[in-house]
Backbone as a chain_set.jsonl record, in Angstrom:
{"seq": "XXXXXXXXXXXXXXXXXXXXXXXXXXXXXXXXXXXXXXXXXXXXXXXXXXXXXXXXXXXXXXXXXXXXXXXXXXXXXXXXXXXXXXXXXXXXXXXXXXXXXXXXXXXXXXXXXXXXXXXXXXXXXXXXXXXXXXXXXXXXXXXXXXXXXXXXXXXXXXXXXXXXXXXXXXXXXXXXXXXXXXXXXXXXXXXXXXXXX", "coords": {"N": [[129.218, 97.844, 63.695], [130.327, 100.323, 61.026], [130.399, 101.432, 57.695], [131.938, 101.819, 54.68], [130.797, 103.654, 51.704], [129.367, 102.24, 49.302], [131.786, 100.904, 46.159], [131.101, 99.74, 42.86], [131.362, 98.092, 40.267], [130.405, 97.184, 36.823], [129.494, 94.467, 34.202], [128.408, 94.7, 31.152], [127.43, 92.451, 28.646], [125.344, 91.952, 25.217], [122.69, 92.064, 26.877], [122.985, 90.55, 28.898], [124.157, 90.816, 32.375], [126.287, 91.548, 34.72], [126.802, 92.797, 37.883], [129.364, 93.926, 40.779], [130.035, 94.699, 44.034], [132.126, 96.483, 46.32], [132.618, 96.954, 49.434], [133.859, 98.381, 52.946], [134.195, 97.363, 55.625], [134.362, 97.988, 58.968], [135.195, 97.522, 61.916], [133.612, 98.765, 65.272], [134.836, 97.931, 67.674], [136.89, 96.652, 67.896], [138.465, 98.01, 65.572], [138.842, 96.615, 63.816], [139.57, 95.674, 60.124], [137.133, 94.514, 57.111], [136.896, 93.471, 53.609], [134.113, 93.572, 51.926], [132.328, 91.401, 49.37], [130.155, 91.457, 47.298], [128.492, 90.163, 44.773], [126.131, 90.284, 41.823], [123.979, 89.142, 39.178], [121.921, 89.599, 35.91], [120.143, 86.889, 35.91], [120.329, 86.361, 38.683], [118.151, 85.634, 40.277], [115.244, 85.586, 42.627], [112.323, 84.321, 43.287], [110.461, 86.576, 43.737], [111.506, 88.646, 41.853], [113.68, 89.698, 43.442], [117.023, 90.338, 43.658], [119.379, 88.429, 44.037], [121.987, 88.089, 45.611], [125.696, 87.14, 46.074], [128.02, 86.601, 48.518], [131.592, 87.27, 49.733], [134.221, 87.538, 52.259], [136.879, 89.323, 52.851], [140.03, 89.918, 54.852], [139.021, 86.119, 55.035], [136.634, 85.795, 57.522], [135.805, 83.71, 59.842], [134.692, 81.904, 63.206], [136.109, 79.574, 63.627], [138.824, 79.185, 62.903], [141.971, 79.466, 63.553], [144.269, 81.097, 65.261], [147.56, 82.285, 64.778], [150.048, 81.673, 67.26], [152.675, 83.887, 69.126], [155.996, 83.423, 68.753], [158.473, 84.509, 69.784], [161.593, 83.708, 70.923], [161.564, 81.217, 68.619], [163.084, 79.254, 66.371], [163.708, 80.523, 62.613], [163.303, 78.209, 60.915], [161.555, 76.849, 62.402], [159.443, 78.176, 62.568], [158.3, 78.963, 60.257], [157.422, 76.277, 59.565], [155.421, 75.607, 61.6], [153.578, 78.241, 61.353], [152.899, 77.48, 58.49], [152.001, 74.932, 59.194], [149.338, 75.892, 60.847], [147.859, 77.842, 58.921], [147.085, 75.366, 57.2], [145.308, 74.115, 58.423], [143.785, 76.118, 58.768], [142.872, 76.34, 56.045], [140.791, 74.128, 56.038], [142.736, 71.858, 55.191], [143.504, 69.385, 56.186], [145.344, 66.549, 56.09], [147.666, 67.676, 55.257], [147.994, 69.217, 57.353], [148.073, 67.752, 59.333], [150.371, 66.515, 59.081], [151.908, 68.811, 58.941], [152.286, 69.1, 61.638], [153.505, 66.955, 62.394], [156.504, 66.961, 61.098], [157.098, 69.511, 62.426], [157.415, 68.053, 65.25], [159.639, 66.801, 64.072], [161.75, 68.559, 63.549], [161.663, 70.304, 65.959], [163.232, 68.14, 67.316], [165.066, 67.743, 65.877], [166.559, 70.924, 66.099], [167.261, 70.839, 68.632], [169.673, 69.247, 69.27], [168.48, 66.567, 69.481], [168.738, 63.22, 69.164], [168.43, 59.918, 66.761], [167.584, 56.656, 65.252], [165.085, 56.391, 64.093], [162.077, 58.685, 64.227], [160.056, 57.647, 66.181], [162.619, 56.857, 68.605], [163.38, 59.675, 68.312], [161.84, 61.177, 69.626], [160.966, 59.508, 72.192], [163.803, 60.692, 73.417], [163.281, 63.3, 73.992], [162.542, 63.031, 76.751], [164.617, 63.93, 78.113], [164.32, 66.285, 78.936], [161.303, 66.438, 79.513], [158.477, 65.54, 81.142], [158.16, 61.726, 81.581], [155.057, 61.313, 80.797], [154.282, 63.253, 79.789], [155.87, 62.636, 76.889], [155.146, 60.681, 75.626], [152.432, 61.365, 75.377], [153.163, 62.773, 72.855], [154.015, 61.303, 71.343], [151.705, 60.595, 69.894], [151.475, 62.661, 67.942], [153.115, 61.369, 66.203], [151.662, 58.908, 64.75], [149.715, 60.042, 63.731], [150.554, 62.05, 62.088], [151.394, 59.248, 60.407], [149.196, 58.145, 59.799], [148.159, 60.125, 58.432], [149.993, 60.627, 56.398], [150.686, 58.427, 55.326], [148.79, 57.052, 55.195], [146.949, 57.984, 53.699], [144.754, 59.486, 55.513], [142.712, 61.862, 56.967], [142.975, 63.601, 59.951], [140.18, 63.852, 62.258], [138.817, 67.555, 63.199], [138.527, 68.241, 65.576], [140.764, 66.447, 66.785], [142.922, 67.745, 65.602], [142.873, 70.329, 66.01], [143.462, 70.234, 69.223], [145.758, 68.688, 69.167], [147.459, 70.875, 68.049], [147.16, 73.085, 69.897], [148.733, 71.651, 72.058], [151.295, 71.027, 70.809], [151.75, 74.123, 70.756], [152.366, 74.541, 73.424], [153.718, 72.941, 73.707], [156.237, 74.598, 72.41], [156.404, 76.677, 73.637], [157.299, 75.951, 76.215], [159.529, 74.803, 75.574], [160.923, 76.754, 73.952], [160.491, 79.598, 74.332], [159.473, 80.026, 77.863], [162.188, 80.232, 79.319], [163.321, 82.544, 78.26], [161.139, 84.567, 79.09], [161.313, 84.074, 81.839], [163.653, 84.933, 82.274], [163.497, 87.742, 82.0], [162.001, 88.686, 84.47], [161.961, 90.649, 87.42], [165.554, 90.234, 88.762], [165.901, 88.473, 92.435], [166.437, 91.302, 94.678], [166.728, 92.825, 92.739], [165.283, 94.975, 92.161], [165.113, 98.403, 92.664], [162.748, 99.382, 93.931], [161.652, 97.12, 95.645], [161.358, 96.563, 98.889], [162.831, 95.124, 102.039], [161.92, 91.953, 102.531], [160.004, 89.096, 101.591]], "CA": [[130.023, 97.912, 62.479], [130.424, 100.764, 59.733], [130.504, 100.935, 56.932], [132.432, 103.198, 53.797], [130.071, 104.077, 50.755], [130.262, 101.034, 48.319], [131.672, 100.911, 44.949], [131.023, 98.881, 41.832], [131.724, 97.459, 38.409], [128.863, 96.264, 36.203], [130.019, 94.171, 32.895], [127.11, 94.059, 30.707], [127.262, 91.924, 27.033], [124.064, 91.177, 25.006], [121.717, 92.159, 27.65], [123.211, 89.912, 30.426], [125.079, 91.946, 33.066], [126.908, 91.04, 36.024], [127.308, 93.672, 39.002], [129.954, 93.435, 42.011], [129.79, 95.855, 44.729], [132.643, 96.687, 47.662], [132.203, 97.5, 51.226], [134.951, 98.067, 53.408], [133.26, 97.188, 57.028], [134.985, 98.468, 60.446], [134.477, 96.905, 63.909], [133.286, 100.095, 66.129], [135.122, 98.573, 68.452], [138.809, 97.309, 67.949], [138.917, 98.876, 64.699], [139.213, 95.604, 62.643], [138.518, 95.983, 58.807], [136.88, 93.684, 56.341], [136.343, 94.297, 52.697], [132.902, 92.365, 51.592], [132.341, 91.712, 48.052], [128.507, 91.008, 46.923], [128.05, 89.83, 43.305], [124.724, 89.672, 41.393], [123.902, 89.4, 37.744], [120.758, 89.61, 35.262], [119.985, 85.969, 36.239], [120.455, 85.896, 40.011], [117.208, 86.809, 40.765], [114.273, 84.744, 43.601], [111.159, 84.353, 42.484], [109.809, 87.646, 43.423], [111.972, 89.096, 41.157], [114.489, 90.364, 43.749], [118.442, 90.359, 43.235], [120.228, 87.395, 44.844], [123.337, 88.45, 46.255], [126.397, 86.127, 46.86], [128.775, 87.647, 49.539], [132.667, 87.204, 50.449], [134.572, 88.467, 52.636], [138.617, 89.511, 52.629], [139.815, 88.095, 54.589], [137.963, 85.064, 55.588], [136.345, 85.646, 58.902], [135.446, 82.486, 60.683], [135.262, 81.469, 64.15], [136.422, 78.204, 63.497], [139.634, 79.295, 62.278], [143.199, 79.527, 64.614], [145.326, 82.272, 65.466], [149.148, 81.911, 65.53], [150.486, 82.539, 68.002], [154.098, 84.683, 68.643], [156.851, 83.362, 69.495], [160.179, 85.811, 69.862], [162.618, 83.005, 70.089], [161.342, 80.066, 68.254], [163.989, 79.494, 65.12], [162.953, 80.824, 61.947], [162.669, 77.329, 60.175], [160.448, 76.074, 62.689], [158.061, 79.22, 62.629], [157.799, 78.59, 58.768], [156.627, 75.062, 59.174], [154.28, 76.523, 62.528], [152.76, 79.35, 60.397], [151.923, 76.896, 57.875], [150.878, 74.262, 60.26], [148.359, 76.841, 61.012], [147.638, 77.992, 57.339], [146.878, 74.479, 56.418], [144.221, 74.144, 59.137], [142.228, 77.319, 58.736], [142.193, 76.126, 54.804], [140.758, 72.756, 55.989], [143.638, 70.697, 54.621], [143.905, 68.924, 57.364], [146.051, 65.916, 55.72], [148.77, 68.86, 55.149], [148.409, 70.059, 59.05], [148.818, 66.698, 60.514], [151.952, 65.999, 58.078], [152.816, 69.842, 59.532], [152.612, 69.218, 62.724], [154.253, 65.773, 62.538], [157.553, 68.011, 60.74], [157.393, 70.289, 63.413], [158.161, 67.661, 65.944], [161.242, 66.324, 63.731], [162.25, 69.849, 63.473], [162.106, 70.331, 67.284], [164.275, 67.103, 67.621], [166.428, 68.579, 65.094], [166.859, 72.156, 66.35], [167.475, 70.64, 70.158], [169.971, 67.508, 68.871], [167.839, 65.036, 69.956], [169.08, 62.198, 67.559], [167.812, 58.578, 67.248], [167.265, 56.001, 63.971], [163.289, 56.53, 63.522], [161.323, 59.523, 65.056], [159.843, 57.268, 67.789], [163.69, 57.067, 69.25], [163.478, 61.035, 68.578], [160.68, 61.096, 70.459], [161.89, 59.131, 73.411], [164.87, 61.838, 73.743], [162.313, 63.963, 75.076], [162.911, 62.114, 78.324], [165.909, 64.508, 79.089], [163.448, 67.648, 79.322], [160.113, 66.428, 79.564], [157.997, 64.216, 81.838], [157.732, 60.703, 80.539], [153.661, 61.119, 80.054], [154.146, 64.2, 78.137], [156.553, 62.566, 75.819], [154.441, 59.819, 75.622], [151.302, 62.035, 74.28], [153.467, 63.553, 71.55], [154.295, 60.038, 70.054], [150.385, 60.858, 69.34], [151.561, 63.303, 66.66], [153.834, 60.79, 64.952], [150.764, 58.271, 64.924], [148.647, 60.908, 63.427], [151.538, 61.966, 60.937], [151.79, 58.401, 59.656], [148.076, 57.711, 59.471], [148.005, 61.175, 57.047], [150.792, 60.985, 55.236], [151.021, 57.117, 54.946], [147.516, 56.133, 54.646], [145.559, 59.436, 52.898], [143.717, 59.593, 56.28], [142.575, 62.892, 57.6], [142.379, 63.534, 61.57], [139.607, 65.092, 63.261], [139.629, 68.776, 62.824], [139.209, 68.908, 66.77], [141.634, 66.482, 67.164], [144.109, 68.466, 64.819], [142.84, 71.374, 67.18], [143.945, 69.958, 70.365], [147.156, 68.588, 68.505], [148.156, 72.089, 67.687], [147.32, 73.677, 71.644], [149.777, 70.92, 72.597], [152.01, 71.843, 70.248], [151.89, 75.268, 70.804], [152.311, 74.575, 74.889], [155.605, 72.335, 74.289], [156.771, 75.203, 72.124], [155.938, 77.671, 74.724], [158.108, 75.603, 77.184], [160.996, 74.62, 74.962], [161.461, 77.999, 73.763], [159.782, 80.9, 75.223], [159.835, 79.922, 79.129], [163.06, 80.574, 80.17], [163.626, 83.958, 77.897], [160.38, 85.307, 79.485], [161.489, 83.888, 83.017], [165.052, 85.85, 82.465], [163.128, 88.571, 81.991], [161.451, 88.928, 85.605], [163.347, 91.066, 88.142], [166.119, 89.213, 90.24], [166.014, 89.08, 93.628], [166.813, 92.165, 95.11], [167.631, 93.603, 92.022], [164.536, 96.267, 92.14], [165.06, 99.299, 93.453], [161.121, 99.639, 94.732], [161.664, 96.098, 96.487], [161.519, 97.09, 100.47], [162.61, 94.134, 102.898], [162.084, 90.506, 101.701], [158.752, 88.49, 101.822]], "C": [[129.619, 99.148, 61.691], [130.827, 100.496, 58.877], [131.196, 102.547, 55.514], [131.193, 103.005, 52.52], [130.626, 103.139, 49.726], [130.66, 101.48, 46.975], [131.79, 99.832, 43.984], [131.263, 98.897, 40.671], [130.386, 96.683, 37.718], [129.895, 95.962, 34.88], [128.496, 93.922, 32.114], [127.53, 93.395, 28.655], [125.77, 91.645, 26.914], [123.23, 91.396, 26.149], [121.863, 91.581, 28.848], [123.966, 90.944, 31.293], [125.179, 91.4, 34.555], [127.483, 92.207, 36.997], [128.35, 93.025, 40.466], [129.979, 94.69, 42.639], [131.455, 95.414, 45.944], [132.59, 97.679, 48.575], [133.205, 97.379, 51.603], [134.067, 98.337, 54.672], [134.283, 97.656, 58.248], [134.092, 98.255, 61.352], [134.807, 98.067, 64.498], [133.991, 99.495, 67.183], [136.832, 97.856, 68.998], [139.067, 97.681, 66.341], [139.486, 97.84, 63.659], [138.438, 95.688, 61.049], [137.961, 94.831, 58.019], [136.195, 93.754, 55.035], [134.959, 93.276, 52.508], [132.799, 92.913, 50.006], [130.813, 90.992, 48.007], [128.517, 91.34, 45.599], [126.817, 89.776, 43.423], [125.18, 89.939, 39.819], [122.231, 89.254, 37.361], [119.614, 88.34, 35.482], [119.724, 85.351, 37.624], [119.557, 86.972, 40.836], [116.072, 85.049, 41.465], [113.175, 84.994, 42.603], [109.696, 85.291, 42.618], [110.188, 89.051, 42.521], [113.434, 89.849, 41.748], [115.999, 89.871, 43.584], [119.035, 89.478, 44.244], [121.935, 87.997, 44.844], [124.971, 87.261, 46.949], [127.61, 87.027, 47.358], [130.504, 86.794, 49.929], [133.406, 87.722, 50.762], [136.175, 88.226, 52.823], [138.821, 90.423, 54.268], [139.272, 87.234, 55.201], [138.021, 85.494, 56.836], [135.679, 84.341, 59.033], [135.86, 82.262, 62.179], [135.597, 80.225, 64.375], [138.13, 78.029, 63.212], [140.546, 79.871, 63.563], [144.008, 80.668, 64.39], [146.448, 82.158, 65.521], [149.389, 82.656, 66.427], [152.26, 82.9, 68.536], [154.426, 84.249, 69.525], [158.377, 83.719, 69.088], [161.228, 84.929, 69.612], [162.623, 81.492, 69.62], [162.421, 80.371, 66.387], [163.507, 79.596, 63.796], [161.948, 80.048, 60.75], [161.481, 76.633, 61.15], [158.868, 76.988, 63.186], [157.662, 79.145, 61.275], [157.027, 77.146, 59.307], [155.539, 75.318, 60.508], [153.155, 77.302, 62.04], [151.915, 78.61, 59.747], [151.242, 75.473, 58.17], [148.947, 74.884, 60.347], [147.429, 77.081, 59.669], [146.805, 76.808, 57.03], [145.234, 73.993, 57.58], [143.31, 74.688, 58.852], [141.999, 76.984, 57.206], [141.531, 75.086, 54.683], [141.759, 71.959, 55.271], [144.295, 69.941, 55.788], [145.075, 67.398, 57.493], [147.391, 66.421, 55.818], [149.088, 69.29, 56.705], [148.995, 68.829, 59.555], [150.442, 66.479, 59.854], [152.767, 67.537, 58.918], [153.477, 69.547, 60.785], [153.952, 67.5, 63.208], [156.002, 66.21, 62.154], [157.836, 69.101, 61.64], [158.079, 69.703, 65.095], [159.576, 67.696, 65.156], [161.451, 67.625, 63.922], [162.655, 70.514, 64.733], [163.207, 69.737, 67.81], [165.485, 67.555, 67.075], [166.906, 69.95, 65.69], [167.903, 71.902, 68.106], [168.68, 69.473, 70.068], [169.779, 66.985, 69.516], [167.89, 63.943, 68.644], [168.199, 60.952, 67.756], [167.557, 58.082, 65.334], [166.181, 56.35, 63.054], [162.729, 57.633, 64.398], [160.547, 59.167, 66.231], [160.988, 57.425, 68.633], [163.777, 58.678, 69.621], [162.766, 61.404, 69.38], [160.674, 60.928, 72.126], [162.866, 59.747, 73.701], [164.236, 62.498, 74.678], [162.659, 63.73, 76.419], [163.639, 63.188, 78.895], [165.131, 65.807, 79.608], [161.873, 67.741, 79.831], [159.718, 65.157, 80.529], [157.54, 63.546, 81.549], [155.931, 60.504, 80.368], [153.611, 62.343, 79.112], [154.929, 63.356, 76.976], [155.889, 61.067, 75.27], [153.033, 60.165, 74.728], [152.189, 62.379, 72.78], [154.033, 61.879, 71.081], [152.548, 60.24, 69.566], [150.551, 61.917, 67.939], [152.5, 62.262, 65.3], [152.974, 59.518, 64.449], [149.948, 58.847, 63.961], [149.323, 61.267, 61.837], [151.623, 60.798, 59.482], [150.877, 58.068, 59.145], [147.668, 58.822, 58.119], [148.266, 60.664, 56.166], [151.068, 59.512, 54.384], [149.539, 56.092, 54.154], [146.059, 57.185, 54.046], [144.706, 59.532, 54.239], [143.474, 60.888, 57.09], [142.276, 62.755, 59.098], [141.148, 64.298, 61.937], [139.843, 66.211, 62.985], [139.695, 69.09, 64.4], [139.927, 68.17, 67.617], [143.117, 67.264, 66.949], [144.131, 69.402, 65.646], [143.398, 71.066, 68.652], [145.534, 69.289, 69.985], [147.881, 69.615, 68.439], [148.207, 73.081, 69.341], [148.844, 73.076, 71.711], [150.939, 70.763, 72.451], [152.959, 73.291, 70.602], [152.741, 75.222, 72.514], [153.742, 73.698, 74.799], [156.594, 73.364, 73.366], [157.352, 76.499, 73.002], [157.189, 77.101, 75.831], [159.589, 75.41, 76.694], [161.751, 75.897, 74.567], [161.303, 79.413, 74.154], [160.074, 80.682, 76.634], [160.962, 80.526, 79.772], [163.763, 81.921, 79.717], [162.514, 85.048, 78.687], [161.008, 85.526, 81.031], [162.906, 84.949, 83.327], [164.693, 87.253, 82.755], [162.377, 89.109, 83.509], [162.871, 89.912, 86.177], [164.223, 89.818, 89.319], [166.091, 89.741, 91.291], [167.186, 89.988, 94.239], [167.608, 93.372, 93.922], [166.706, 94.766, 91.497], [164.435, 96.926, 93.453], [163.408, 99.724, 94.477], [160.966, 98.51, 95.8], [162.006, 96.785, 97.774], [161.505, 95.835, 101.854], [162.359, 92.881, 102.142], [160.63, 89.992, 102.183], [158.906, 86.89, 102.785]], "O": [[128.394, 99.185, 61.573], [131.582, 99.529, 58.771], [130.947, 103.752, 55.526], [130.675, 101.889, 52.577], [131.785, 103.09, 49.316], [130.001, 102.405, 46.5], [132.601, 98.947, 44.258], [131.367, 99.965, 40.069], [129.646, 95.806, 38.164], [130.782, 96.725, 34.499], [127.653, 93.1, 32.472], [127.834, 94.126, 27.712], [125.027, 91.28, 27.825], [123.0, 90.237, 26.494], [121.146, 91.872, 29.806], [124.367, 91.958, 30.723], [124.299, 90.953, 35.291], [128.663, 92.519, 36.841], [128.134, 91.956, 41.038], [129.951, 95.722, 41.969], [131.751, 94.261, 46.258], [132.534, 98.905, 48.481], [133.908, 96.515, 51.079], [133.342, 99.327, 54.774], [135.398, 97.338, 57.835], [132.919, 98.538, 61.591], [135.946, 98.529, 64.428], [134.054, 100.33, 68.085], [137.607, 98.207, 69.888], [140.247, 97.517, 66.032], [140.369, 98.098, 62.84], [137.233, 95.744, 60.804], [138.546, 93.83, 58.431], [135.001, 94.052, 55.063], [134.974, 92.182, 53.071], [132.998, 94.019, 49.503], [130.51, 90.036, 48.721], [128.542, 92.501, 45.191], [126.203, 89.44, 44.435], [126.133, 90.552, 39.339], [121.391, 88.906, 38.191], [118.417, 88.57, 35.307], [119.154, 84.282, 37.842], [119.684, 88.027, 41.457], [116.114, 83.907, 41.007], [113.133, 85.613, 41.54], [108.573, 85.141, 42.138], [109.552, 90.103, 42.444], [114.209, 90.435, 40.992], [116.023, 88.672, 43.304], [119.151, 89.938, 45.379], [122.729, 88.186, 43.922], [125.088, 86.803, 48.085], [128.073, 87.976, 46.726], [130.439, 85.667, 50.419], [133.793, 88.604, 49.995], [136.654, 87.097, 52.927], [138.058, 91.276, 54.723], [138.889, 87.669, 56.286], [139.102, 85.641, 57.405], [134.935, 84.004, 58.112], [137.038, 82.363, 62.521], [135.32, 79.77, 65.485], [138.668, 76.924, 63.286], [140.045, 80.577, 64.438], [144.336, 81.061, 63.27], [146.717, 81.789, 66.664], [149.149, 83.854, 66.575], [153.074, 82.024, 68.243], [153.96, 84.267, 70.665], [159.14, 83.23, 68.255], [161.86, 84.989, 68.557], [163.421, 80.66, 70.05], [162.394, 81.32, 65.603], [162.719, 78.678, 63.57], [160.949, 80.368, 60.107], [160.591, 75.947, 60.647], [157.826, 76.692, 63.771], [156.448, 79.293, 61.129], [155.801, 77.237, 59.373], [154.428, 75.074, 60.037], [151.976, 77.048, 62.284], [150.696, 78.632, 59.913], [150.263, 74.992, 57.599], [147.86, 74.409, 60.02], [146.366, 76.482, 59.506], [145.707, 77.098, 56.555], [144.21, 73.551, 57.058], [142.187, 74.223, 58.657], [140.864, 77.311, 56.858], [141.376, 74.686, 53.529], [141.157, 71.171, 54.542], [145.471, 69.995, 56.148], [145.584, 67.089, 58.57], [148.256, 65.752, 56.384], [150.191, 69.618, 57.14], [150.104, 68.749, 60.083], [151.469, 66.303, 60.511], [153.9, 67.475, 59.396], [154.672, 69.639, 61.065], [154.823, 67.286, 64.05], [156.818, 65.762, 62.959], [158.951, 69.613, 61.543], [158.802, 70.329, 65.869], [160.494, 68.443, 65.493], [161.136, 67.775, 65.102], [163.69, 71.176, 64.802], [164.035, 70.301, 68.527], [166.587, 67.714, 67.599], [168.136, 69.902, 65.694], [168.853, 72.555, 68.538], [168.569, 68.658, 70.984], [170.6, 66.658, 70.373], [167.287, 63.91, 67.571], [167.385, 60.864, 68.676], [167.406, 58.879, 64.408], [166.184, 56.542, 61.838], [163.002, 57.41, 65.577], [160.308, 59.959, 67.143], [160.719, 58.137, 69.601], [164.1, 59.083, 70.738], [163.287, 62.274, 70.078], [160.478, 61.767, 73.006], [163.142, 59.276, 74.804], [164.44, 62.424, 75.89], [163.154, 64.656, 77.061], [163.422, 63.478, 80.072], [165.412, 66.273, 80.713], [161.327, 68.709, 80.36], [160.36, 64.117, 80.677], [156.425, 63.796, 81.093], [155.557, 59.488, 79.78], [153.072, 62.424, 78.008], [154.363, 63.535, 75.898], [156.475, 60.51, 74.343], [152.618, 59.539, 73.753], [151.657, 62.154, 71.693], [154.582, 61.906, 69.979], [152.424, 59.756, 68.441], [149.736, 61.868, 67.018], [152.531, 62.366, 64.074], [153.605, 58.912, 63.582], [149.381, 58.025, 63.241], [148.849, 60.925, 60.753], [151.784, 61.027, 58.283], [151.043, 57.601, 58.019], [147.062, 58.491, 57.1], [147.552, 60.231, 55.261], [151.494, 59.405, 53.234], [149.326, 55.209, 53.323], [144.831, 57.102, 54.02], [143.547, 59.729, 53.871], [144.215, 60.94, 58.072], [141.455, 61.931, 59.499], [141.239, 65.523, 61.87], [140.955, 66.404, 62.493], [140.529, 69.9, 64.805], [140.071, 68.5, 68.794], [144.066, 67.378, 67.725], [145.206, 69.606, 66.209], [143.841, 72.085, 69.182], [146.437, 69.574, 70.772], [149.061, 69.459, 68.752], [149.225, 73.639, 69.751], [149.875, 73.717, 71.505], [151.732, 70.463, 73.344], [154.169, 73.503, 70.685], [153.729, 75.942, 72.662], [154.652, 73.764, 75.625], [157.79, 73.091, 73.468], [158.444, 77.067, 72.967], [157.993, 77.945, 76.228], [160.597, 75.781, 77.294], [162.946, 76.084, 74.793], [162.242, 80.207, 74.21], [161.16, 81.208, 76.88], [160.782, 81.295, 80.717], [164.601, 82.457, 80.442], [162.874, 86.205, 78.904], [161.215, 86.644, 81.504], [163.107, 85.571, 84.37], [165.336, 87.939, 83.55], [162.241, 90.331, 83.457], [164.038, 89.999, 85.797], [163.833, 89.018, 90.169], [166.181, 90.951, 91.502], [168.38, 89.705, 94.332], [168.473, 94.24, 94.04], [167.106, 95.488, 90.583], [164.055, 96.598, 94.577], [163.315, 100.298, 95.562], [160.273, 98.752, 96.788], [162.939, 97.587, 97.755], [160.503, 95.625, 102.538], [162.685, 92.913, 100.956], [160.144, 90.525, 103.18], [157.899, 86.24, 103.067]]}, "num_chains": 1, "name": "protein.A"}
């Protein structure tokens, strides 16, 4: 990591005084930045007299924290409630993710008209695209949904984490798959192709 030459603000009243310093940090080696902020004041001192430092950084690094990931033709209301699926995770609000991800099925059901009375029936639609043990796990999100949103109960954060893969992997199939797959060459339709396999 480097680093740029910090600069600071000191406020001082009455003899107290509060310093903040910024760093702007660069990864040597994909070139990712991160500003760091380190407060101290007149008070935030150990007991050899040295300057206690409290540090945060913009924006939050954590490896605990999820990546979205892109998808080209997923519809734009169900990349809003995706995004902040996501969002609501890496802020721990994990009450908010399961309720996301539980809205992201209906929203699937909805986008695909898969109809039905209650979201288990929506659920069971599935059937026409999916193989009845996958559609069988994802009644696990409306389970999870109801236990949130119905009974204040937070999930797991690494079940919420394996909720959101699974997620991500029936999004991946419902919508991505067959735009990527279009995308291959057809047979015989590259010129470098020589003879058939």
């Amino acid at each position: 990591m480097s680093r740029v030459r910090p600069a600071y603000i000191e406020d001082e009243i009455a003899g107290y005084w509060q310093r903040t310093y910024w760093r702007l940090w660069t990864c040597a080696g994909c070139d990712t930045g991160t500003m760091e902020e380190a407060s101290t004041s007149t008070l935030a001192v150990d007991q050899q007299g040295d300057h206690i430092y409290e540090y945060s950084y913009y924006p939050p690094r954590s490896t605990s924290e999820l990546l979205p990931k892109v998808f080209r033709q997923l519809p734009k209301p169900l990349k809003v409630i995706y995004a902040e699926t996501i969002g609501a995770f890496n802020h721990k609000l994990y009450i908010t993710c399961a309720g996301g991800l539980r809205a992201l099925i209906e929203g699937i059901c909805e986008n695909k008209g898969i109809t039905g009375r209650s979201l288990e029936e929506r659920i069971n639609g599935f059937e026409t695209v999916l193989p009845t043990n996958i559609v069988q796990s994802i009644h696990g999100f409306r389970f999870m949904g109801n236990e949130a949103l119905h009974q204040l109960s937070a999930p797991e954060p690494a079940t919420l984490r394996l909720a959101i893969e699974v997620s991500e992997d029936l999004l991946n199939f419902l919508y991505e798959l067959d735009y990527k797959a279009s995308r291959l060459p057809k047979r015989g339709g590259s010129s470098n192709q020589q003879g058939g396999a």
